[in-house]
C-alpha positions, 0 to 999 in steps of 0.5 A: 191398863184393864185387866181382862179376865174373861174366857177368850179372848185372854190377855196377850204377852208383849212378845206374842202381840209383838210377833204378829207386826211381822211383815206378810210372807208369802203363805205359798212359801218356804218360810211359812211352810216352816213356820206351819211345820214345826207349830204343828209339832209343837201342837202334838206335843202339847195336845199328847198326841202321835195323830194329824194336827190342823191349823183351821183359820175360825174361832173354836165354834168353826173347828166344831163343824170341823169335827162333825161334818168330817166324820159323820153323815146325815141321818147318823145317830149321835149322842150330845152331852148338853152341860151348858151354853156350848155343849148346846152349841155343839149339838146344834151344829151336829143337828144342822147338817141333819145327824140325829142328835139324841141330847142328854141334857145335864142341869146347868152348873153339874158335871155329866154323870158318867152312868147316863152315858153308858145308859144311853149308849146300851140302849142305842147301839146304832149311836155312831159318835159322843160329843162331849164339851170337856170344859164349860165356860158358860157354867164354870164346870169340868166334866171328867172326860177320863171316865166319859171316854173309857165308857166311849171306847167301851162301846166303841164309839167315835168321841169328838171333844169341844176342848177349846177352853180346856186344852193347854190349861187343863189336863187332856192326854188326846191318845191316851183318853181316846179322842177322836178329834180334839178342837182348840182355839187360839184365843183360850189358853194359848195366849194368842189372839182369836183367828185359828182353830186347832184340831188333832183327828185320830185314825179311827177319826180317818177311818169315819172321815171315809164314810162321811157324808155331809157336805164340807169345802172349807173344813175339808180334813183331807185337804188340810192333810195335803196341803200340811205336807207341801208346808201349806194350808188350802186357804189363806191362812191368818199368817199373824196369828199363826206368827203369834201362836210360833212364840206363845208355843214355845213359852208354854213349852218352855215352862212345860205342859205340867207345870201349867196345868199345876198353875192353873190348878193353883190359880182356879183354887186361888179363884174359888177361895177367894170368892168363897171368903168375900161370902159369895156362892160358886155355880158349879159344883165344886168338886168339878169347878173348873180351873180356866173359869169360875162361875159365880151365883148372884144371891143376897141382893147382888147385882151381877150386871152393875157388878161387871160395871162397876169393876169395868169402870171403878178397878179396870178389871173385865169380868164376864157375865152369864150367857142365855138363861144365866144371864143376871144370874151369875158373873164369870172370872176367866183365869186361863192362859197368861195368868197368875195367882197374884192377878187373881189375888188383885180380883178378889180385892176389887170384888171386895170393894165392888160388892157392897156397891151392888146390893151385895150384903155377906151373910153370916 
C-alpha cells in the first residue's frame, strides 16, 4: 500500500472510509439534520469559535469565492498578501468579480512581512478586507497570522483567511485572532475525502454580508444559515463525506485540539531534520517552515521530477512536486491529518536510498 504523503488529499482512517459506505438518507430528514447539527458543533469548537459555521459542498478553492463574494462588492478595494501558488489563487478570485485588488506580493518561500501590511493598509484607507493564506503548501511557509491579524483589527479591517491546510493542524483560535471568515476543507487535515468546504463567518462578516454586492446563488451565507436551522443544507449535499467528517471529528476531539497541533509540531520538526540530515535544503525560511508541509529546494544536481518517481514507484511513497514557477525546482512532503513521526521517519530513509539515484550528491 503507497504512502501518500502529499498536501490533500491526505490518508484516510479505516473507520472514516468505512463511515462513508453507509446507505443514503434522506438529506431533507430528521436523521441527517442531526448528523449536520452536532458536526457543526464539533466544527465550532475545533475552529475556537462562538460564530456560524457552514458546511459548503466544494473543495477549498470554492469556500474561497465563498468568503469574497459574501462580503464584498465590485469595485471594493482589498489588499492580498500574495505568498505562493494559493495566496495568488486567492486574489484572482477576489479580481474576478471585480474588487480591486491591491497585491503585496512576497518573494516565494518567505513569510509576509507584518510592517508591508500596516504600510499598506495606512496608506489606503478606503481598503475594506485583507486576504491572507495562513499556510502556503506551494512554498511550505507559515505566515504569522497572530501578528497579521492584530495590525487587520488595528485598522478595522475585515480579514477573510485561506486556512485550509492550516486549520485543525496548526494553531488558529478564529474569535480570538479575529477572522472574519476562516475556510477549510475536508480533504486537509481533518482526515476525510475531498468534497466539503467549512467556513466560520463572524458578525462583523454579517454585517459586510448586508452590504455585498456581488453575485452569488450557490455560495449564498444566508441561505446556508436558514437552511442550517431547519437541520438542512440548500443544495445537496455529499452526504458520505459528511458521515466521514461525523467520525473523523470525533477522533480529533478525542485526542483533543492541543495535542494535535503538538504532534504536527513534532512531526514538521521530525520533517525538516530529516531532510536537513540527508544534506538537502529546506524552501521556505525556517523560522516560518510550515508543520503540515516541507518544501524542499532541488540543488547539487538532484532531479526533483525523477525523485518523485522513483519514490512513487521504488518505496510506495507519494510525494509532491512544485507548482508554477516552482515546478523542478522543489518536492513537497505533506505531513498533515492521519500521521506520525514514525511515517515521516520511513520518508527520510526512502530519500535516502532514492537520492543518490537522482543526481543528488550530499555536499560536505
Amino acid at each position: 500500500m503507497e504512502q501518500l504523503r502529499i498536501p490533500g488529499p491526505t490518508p484516510c482512517p479505516d473507520e472514516v472510509l468505512q463511515a462513508m459506505a453507509r446507505p443514503m438518507i434522506n438529506h431533507r430528514g430528521e436523521e441527517f439534520g442531526r448528523i449536520l447539527h452536532e458536526v457543526t458543533a464539533k466544527l465550532k469548537q475545533l475552529f475556537l469559535t462562538k460564530g456560524d459555521v457552514f458546511l459548503l459542498t466544494a473543495s477549498g478553492t470554492g469556500g474561497l469565492e465563498a468568503a469574497v463574494v459574501n462580503t464584498l462588492s465590485p469595485g471594493d478595494k482589498v489588499l492580498s498578501v500574495e505568498v505562493g501558488v494559493f495566496g495568488e489563487r486567492f486574489s484572482t478570485i477576489a479580481r474576478q468579480f471585480g474588487a480591486e485588488v491591491i497585491p503585496i506580493s512576497v518573494e516565494w518561500g518567505r513569510a509576509a512581512d507584518v510592517a508591508d501590511i500596516r504600510r499598506a493598509l495606512a496608506s489606503e484607507p478606503k481598503i475594506k478586507a485583507v486576504l491572507v493564506t495562513h499556510n502556503e503548501t506551494s512554498t511550505g511557509m507559515t505566515n504569522d497570522l497572530a501578528a497579521i491579524s492584530s495590525v487587520v483589527k488595528e485598522f478595522d479591517k475585515l480579514l477573510l483567511v485561506d486556512a485550509i491546510s492550516s486549520l485543525g493542524s496548526i494553531e488558529l483560535p478564529t474569535d480570538k485572532w479575529g477572522c472574519d471568515v476562516t475556510v477549510t476543507a475536508s480533504q486537509k487535515g481533518w482526515m476525510v475525502p475531498p468534497g466539503l468546504a467549512m467556513v466560520s463567518v463572524s458578525e462583523k462578516a454579517w454585517q459586510a454580508y448586508d452590504r455585498a454586492k456581488m453575485p452569488r446563488f450557490y455560495w449564498d451565507f444566508k441561505e446556508a444559515k436558514n437552511y442550517l436551522e431547519k437541520g438542512q443544507t440548500p443544495w445537496t449535499p455529499m452526504v458520505s463525506t459528511v458521515f466521514a467528517l461525523a467520525v473523523s471529528l470525533d477522533m480529533m476531539l478525542q485526542e483533543g485540539l492541543t495535542n494535535i497541533i503538538a504532534r504536527h509540531v513534532r512531526v514538521g520538526q521530525a520533517a525538516r531534520g530529516g531532510i536537513k540530515s540527508l544534506g538537502l535544503a529546506l524552501f521556505a525560511e525556517e523560522k516560518y517552515a510550515s508543520n503540515t508541509v516541507t518544501a524542499v529546494s532541488t540543488s547539487d544536481g538532484l532531479d526533483a521530477k525523477k525523485l518523485v518517481k522513483v519514490m512513487k514507484e521504488e518505496h510506495g511513497i507519494v510525494l509532491a512536486g512544485g507548482q508554477q514557477s516552482l515546478a523542478g525546482r522543489i518536492f513537497r512532503i505533506g505531513h498533515l491529518g492521519w500521521v506520525t513521526e514514525d511515517e515521516i521517519t520511513t520518508v527520510i530513509a526512502a530519500l535516502k536510498s532514492a537520492l543518490p539515484g537522482v543526481g543528488f550528491s550530499k555536499t560536505k
